[in-house]
C-alpha positions as CSV (number, residue, x, y, z in Angstrom):
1,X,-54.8,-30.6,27.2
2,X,-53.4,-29.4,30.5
3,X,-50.4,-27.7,29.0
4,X,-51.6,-26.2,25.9
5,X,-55.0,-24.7,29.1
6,X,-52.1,-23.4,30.9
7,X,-49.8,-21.8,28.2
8,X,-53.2,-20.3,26.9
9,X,-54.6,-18.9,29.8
10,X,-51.2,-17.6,30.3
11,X,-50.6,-16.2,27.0
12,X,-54.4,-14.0,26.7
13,X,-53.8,-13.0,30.4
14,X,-50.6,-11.8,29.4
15,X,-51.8,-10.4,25.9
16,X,-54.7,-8.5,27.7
17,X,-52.5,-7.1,31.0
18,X,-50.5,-5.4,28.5
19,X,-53.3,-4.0,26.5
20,X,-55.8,-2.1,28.7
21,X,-56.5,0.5,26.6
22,X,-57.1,-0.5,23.1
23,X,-54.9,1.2,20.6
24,X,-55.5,3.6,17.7
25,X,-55.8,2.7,14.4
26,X,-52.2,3.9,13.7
27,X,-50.9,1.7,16.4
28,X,-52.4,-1.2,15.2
29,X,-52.0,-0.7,12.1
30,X,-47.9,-0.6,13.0
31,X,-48.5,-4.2,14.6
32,X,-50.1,-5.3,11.7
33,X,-47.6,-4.5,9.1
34,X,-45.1,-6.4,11.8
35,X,-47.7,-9.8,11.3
36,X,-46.7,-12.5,8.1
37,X,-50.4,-13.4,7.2
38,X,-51.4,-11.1,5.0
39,X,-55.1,-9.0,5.0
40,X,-56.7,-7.4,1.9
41,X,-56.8,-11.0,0.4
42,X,-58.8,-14.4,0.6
43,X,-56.4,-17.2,2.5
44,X,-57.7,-20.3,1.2
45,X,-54.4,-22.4,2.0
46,X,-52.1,-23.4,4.9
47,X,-48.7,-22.2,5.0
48,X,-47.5,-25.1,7.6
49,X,-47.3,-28.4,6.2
50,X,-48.3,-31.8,8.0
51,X,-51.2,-29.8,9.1
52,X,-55.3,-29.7,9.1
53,X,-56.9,-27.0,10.3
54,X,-60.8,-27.9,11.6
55,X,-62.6,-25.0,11.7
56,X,-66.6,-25.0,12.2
57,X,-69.1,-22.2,11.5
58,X,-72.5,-20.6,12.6
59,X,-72.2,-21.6,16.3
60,X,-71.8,-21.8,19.3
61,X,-75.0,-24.0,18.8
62,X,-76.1,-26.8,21.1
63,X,-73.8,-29.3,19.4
64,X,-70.7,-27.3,20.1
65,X,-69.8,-29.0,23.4
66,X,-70.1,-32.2,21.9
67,X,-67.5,-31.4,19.4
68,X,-65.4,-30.0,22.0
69,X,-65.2,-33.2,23.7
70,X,-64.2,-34.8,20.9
71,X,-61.1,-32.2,20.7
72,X,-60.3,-32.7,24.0
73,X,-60.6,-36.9,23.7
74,X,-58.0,-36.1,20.6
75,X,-55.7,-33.2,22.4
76,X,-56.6,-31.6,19.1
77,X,-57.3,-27.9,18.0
78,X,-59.9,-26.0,16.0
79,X,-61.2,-22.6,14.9
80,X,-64.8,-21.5,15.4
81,X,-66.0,-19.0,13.6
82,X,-69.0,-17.6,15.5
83,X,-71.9,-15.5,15.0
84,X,-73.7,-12.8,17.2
85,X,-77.1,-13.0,16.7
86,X,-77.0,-16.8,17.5
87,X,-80.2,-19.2,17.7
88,X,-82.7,-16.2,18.5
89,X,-80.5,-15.4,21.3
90,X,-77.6,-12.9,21.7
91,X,-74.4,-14.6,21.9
92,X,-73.4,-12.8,24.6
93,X,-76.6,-13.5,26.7
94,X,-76.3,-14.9,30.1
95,X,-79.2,-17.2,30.0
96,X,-77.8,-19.3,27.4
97,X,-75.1,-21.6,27.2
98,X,-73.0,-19.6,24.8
99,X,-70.5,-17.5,26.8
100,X,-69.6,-20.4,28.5
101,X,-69.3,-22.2,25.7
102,X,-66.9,-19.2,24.0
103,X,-64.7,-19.5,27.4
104,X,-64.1,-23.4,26.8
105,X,-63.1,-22.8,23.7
106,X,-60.4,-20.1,24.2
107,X,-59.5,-21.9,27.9
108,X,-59.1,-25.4,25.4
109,X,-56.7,-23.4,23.4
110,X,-59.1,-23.1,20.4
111,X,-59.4,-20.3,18.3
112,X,-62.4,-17.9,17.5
113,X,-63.1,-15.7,14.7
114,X,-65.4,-13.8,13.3
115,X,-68.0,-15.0,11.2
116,X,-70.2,-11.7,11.6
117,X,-72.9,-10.7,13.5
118,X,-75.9,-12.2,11.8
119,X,-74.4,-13.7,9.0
120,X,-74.9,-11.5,6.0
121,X,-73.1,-11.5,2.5
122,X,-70.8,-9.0,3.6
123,X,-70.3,-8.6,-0.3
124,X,-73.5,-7.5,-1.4
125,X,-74.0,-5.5,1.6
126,X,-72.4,-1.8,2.1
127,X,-69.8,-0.6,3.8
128,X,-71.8,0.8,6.8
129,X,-73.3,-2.3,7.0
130,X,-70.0,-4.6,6.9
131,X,-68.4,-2.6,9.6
132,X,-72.2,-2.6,11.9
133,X,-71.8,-6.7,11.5
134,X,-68.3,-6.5,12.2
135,X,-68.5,-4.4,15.4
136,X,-71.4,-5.6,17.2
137,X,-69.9,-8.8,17.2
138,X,-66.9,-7.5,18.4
139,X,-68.7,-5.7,20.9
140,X,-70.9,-8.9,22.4
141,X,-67.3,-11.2,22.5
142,X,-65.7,-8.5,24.7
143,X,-68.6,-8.9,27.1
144,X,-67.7,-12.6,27.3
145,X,-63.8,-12.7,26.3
146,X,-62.4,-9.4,27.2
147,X,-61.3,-9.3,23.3
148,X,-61.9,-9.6,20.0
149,X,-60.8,-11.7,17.1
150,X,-58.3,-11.1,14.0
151,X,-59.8,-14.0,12.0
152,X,-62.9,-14.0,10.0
153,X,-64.5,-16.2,7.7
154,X,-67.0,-14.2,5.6
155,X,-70.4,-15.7,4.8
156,X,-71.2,-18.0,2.0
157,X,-67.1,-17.5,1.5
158,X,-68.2,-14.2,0.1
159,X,-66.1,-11.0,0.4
160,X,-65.2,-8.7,-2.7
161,X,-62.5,-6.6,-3.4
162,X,-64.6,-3.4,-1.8
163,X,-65.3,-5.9,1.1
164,X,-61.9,-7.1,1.2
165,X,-60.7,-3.4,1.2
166,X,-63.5,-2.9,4.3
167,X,-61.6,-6.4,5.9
168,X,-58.2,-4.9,5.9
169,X,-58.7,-1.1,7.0
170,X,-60.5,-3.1,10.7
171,X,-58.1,-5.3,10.8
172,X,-58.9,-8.4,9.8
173,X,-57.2,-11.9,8.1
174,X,-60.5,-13.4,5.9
175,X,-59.9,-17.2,6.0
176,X,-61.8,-19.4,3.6
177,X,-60.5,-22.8,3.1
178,X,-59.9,-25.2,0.5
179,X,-61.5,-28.7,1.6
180,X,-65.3,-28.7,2.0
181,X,-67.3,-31.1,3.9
182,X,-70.3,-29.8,2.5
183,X,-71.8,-31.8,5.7
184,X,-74.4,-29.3,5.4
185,X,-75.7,-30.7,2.1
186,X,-75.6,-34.8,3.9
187,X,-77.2,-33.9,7.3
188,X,-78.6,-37.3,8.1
189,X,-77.4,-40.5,9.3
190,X,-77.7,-42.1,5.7
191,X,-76.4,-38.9,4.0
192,X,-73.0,-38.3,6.3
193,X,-70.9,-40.8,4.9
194,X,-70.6,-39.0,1.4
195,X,-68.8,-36.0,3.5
196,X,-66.7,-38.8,5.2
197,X,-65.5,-40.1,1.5
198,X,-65.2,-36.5,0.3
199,X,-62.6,-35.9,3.9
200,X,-60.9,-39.2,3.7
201,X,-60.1,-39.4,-0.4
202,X,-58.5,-35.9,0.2
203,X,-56.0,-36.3,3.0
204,X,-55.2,-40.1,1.1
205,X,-54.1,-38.1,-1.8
206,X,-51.8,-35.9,0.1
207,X,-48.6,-36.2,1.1
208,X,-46.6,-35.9,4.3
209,X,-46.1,-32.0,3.9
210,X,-49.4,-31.2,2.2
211,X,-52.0,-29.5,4.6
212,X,-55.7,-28.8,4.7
213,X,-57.7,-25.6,5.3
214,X,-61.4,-27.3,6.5
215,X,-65.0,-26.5,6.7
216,X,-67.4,-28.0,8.6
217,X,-70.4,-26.9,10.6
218,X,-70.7,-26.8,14.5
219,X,-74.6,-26.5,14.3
220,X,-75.2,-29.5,12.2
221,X,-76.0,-33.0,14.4
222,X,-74.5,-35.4,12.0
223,X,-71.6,-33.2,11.9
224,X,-71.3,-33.2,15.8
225,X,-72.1,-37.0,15.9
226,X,-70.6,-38.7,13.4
227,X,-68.1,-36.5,10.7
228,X,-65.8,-34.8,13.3
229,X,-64.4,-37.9,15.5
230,X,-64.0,-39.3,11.7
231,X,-62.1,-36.3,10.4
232,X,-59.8,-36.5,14.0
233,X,-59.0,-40.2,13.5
234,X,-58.1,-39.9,9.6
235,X,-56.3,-36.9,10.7
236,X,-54.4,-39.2,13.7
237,X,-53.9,-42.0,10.9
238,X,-52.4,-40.2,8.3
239,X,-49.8,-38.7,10.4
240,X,-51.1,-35.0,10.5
241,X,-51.9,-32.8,13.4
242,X,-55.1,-31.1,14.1
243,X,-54.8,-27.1,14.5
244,X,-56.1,-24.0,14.9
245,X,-55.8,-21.5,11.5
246,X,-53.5,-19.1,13.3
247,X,-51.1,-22.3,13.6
248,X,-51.4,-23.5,10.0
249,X,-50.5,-20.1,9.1
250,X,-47.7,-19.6,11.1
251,X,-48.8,-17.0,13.3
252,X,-48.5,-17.1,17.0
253,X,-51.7,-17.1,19.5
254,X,-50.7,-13.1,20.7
255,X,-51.7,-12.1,17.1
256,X,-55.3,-14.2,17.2
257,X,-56.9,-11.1,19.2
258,X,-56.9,-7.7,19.8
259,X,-58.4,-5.4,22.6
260,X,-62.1,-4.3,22.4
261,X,-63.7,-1.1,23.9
262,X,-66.8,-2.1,25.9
């Protein structure tokens, strides 16, 4: 983990030194149409074989650290897909564990997205709304990162062509996945193992080159506890390699962020 905290810390200080004022539309929107991954769509699939992306939603929470451990015990990599209005508190508020939390993650060599600001179908909402629940979350991770992601994972996996359309025109890749734990419906010690069945009869029926797109929960205890060091080890066991969505797409970590006024 010491090389990949190094090249990281290297590569946002880098990233943000050369971006201290953030760029107009028009300038982003010429380093977007430089990028591979496509926006104004639904990526559901890995481009990079031999790979499985982790990613967990609806944190930080306060089992977050415990799955980051368990990334670090593995030298593996994840995407969390936070929220801003977190757990009744902010999650950019000082009094709570969740900047630090954020700075782990991006100092681990993790990636964060977007999952919105309080978690709304941002396809039955309107466009003012989608871009308030985009923006204020933006806003609170440049308090505590000095950025803001590229990557979003739309709530309920819900985001229409209008929100789609909304997606693109802010600049953002929506990432959904195509293997779900459902660990939120087996949240209990009795209940987990059906998500572990689901994980493990999936990668079995792969092959060396297939890859994974993942969902799981960072706010659920069984998930913390019990389904993510399984997922690592069948991941280690079958030969594949544990990575962030920005890897399994091909994309390099320079593209994961962007600048944020504050």
């Amino acid at each position: 983990m010491a090389t990949k905290h190094l090249f990281t810390l290297f590569s946002m200080g880098a990233f943000i030194a050369g971006c201290q004022a953030a760029p107009t539309l028009s300038q982003r929107q010429g380093r977007w149409d430089s990028e591979t991954v496509p926006r104004g769509v639904v990526i559901q699939h890995c481009t990079v074989p031999g790979v499985v992306a982790l990613t967990f939603d609806d944190g930080p929470y306060i089992y977050t650290s415990q799955i980051l451990d368990l990334l670090d015990q593995y030298n593996a990599s994840a995407t969390f897909f936070v929220n801003g209005d977190n757990w009744a508190h902010n999650v950019d508020d000082d009094s709570t564990p969740w900047p630090g939390i954020l700075r782990r993650m991006v100092d681990s060599g993790h990636q964060v997205g977007s999952h919105t600001w309080s978690h709304k179908d941002l396809t039955a909402a309107s466009s003012a709304v989608r871009h308030t629940e985009i923006s204020n979350l933006e806003t609170a991770l440049g308090h505590v990162l000095g950025f803001a992601p590229t990557y979003l994972r739309p709530p309920y996996a819900s985001c229409s062509a209008d929100c789609l359309a909304d997606m693109e025109q802010m600049g953002y890749h929506v990432v959904n996945f195509d293997l779900d734990t459902k660990d939120y419906l087996y949240n209990s010690p009795g209940a987990i193992q059906v998500a572990k069945d689901a994980f493990a009869a999936t990668l079995d029926a792969g092959s060396p080159d297939s890859s994974f797109l993942v969902l799981a929960h960072d706010t659920l205890q069984q998930t913390a506890e019990a389904l993510t060091a399984f997922m690592l080890r069948k991941i280690r066991q079958r030969g594949y390699t544990a990575v962030t969505v920005g890897e399994c797409l091909g994309d390099p970590p320079e593209n994961w962020y962007r600048p944020v006024s504050v």
